[in-house]
N, C-alpha and C positions, 0 to 999 in steps of 0.2 A: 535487753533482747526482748523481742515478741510475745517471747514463750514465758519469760519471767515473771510478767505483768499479768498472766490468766492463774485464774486461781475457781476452783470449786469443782464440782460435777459437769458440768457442761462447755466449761470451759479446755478439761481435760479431752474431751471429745475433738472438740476445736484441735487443741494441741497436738494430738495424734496424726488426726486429718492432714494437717499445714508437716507435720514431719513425713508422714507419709510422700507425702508428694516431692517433697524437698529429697526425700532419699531417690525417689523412683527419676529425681532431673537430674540426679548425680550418678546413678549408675548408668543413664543410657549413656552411652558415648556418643561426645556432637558428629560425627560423622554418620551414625546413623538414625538422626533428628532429621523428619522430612523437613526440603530446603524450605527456605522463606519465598514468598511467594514476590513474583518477579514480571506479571503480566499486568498490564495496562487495568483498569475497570472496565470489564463487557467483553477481554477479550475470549476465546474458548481456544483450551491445548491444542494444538498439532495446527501443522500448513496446510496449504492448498493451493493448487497452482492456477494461476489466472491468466486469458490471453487479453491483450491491449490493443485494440483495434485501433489505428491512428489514420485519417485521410488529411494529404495534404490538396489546398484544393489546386484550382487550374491556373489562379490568377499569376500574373507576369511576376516572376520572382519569389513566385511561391517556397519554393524547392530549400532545404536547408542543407548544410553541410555540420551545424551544431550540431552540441553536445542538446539532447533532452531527456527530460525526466519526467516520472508521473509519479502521484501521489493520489490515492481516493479512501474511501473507507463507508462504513455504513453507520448510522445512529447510535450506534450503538459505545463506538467508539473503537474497535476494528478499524486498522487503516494497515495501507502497504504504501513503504516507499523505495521505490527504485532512481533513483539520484542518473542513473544514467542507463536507458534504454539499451540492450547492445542485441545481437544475432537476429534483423529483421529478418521475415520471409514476406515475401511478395501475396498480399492478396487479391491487388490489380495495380499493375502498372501496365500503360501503352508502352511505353517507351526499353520494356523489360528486352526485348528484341535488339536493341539499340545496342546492351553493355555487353556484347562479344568485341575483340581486339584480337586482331589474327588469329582465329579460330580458336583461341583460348578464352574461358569462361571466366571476368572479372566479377569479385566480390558484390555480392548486390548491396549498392547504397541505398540507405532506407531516407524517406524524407522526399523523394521525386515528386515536380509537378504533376497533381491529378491521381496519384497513386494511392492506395491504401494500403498499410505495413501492418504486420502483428507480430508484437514482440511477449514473447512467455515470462512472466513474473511469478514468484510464489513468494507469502504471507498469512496472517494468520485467517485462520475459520471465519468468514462473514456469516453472523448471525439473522441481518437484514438488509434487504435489499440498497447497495452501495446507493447512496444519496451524492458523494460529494467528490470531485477530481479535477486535479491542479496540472495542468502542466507548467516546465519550466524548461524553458530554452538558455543556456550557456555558452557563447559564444560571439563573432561579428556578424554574421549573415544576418541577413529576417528571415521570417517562416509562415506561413498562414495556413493553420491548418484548418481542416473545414470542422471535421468533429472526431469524438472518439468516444471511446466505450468500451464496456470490462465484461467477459465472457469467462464463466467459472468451464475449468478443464477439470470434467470427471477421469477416475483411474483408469477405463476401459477407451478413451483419448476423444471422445464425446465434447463436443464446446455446449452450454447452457446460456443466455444469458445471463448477467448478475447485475445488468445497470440499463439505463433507459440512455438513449444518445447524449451524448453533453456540446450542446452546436456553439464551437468557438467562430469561424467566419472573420476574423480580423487578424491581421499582423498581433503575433507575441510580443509582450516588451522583456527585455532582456532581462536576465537575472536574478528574478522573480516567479512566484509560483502565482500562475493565473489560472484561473479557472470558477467553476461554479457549485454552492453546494445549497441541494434542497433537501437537507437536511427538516427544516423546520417550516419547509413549506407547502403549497401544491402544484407548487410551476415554476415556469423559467423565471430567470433572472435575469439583469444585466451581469456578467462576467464579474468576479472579485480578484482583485490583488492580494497579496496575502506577504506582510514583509517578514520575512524572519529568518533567524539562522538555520532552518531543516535542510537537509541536502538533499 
């Protein structure tokens, strides 16, 4: 044992010390040992809710009926992912006029030619300024969205910016997370693929 092998004055000090601690790990009970720590590196406690601005643009067949998702995050390494977008609200659609059916008010589809949707997400505390975000379309259609962008929702229902525009402007390719991250840079890029198992 540890304690067998110390021998003298200072060694007895030592010995005391290492029991000392050894009693004080066996009386707390592991239930009330604060837990192990469970968050990413960079990220900081508690949520915040974020709105997702999305424009799909006007081109012929723009319009999706997919499943989409977004993913962004800041340098930090803060990131949020929503695997699937859901309760758009209209922040321009022409065509929003159009979705009455005998004077009952049908669900509004998000994803319209020309239209811009924002869907509310919450994730963890962005430290700095989001740098990077992927969308990923799941489904048969195409989509061409024009751009999108991430606006932090204060408590008092306040939108702030938290991202610089990210201009996609081409057909999605399916079942991939596509998007751009300047991260590490000071400008645009061409558009990144990203293959990997994240939802």
């Amino acid at each position: 044992m540890i304690f067998s092998s110390m021998s003298g004055p200072g060694d007895q000090k030592v010995r005391a010390t290492l029991a000392f601690i050894l009693l004080l790990l066996l009386a707390v009970p592991i239930w009330a040992r604060p837990p192990l720590a469970t968050m990413l590196p960079g990220q900081q406690k508690g949520n915040c809710s974020y709105a997702v601005e999305i424009e799909t643009t006007c081109a012929p067949s723009a319009e999706t009926a997919d499943q989409v998702g977004v993913r962004f995050g800041d340098p930090l390494g803060n990131h949020v992912v929503a695997a699937h977008l859901k309760h758009p609200a209209p922040v321009f659609n022409p065509g929003l006029g159009h979705q009455k059916q005998g004077g009952t008010h049908v669900q509004y589809k998000a994803f319209d030619r020309c239209a811009i949707d924002r869907f509310e997400v919450e994730g963890p505390c962005m430290q700095r300024g989001i740098c990077y975000l992927y969308l990923k379309r799941v489904g048969a259609d195409d989509w061409r969205p024009g751009w999108a962008k991430v606006l932090c929702k204060h408590k008092d229902g306040l939108l702030a910016p938290a991202s610089d525009m990210f201009y996609f402007r081409t057909f999605l390719p399916s079942n991939v997370w596509f998007g751009f991250d300047y991260c590490d840079t000071d400008g645009p890029h061409p558009p990144l693929l990203v293959h990997d198992q994240a939802n």
